[in-house]
C-alpha positions as CSV (number, residue, x, y, z in Angstrom):
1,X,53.5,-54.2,-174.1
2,X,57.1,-54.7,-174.0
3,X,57.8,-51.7,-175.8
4,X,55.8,-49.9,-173.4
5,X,57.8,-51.5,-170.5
6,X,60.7,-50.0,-171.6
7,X,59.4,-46.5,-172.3
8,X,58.2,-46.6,-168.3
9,X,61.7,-48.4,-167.5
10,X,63.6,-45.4,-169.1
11,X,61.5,-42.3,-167.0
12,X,62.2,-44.1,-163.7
13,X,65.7,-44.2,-164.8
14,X,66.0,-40.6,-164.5
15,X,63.9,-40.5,-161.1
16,X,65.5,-41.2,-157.9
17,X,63.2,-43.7,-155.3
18,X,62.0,-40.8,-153.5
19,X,61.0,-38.9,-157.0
20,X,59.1,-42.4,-158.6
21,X,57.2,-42.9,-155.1
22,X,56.0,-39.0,-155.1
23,X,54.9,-38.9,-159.3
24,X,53.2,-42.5,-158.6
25,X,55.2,-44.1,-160.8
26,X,55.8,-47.1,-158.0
27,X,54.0,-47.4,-154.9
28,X,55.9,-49.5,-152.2
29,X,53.1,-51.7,-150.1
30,X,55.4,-53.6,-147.6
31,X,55.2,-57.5,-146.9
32,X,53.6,-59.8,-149.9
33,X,49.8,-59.0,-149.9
34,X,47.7,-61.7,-148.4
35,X,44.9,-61.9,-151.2
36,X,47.5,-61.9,-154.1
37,X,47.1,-64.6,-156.9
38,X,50.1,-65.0,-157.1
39,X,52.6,-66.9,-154.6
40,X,55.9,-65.6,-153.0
41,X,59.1,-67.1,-154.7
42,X,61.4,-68.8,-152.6
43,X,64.2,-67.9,-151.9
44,X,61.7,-64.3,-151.3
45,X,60.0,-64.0,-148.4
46,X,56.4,-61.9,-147.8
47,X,58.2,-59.5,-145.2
48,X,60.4,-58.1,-147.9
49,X,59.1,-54.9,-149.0
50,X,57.0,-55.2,-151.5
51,X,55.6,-52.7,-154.2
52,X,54.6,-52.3,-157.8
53,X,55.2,-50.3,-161.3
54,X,52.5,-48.7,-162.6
55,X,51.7,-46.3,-165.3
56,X,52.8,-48.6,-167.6
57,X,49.5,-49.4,-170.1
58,X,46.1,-49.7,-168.2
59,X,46.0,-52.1,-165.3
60,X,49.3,-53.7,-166.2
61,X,52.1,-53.9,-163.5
62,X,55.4,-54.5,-162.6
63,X,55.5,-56.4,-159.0
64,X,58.9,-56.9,-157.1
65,X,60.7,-56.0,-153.8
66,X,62.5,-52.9,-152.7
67,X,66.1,-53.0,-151.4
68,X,68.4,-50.4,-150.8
69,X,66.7,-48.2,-152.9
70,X,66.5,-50.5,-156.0
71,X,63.4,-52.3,-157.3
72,X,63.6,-55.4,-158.1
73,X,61.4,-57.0,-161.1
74,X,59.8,-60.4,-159.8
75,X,56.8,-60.5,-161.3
76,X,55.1,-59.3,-164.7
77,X,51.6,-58.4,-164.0
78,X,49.2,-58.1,-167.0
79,X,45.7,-58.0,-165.1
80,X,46.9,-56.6,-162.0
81,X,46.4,-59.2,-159.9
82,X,49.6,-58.4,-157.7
83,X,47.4,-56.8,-155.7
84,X,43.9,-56.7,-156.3
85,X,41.6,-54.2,-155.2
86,X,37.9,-54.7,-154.3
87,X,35.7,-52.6,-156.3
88,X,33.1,-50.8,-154.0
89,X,29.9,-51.6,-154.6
90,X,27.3,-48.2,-154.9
């Protein structure tokens, strides 16, 4: 996994913000989601902007805030429980 995680840390390296939001690379979701398992770190606050990683090996992401342009790593997120999304019933 980490070797992975560095792989994905190098190509956004080369991207600019803009450039990792447009290839899905991170997707920015605002303030901390309300059905997260996990809780917001003090001295963080939910309003911050909030986002995730992805494309990093299956459903494992990278959660952490967005400021200035710069993404900052809070939260390693193996099962992606960051934000978790309902699966639609058929």
């Amino acid at each position: 996994l980490l070797s992975k995680l560095s792989d994905t840390f190098k190509s956004l390296s080369e991207l600019t913000m803009t450039e990792a939001k447009q290839n899905g690379m991170i997707t920015e979701y605002g303030s901390f989601p309300s059905n997260s398992k996990f809780s917001c770190p003090k001295p963080l606050t939910e309003s911050e902007r909030w986002g995730v990683i992805k494309n990093i090996s299956g459903k494992v992401r990278v959660a952490g805030i967005i400021s200035d342009n710069i993404f900052y790593i809070v939260f390693l997120d193996k099962d992606h429980d960051f934000w978790p999304v309902e699966k639609k019933h058929t």
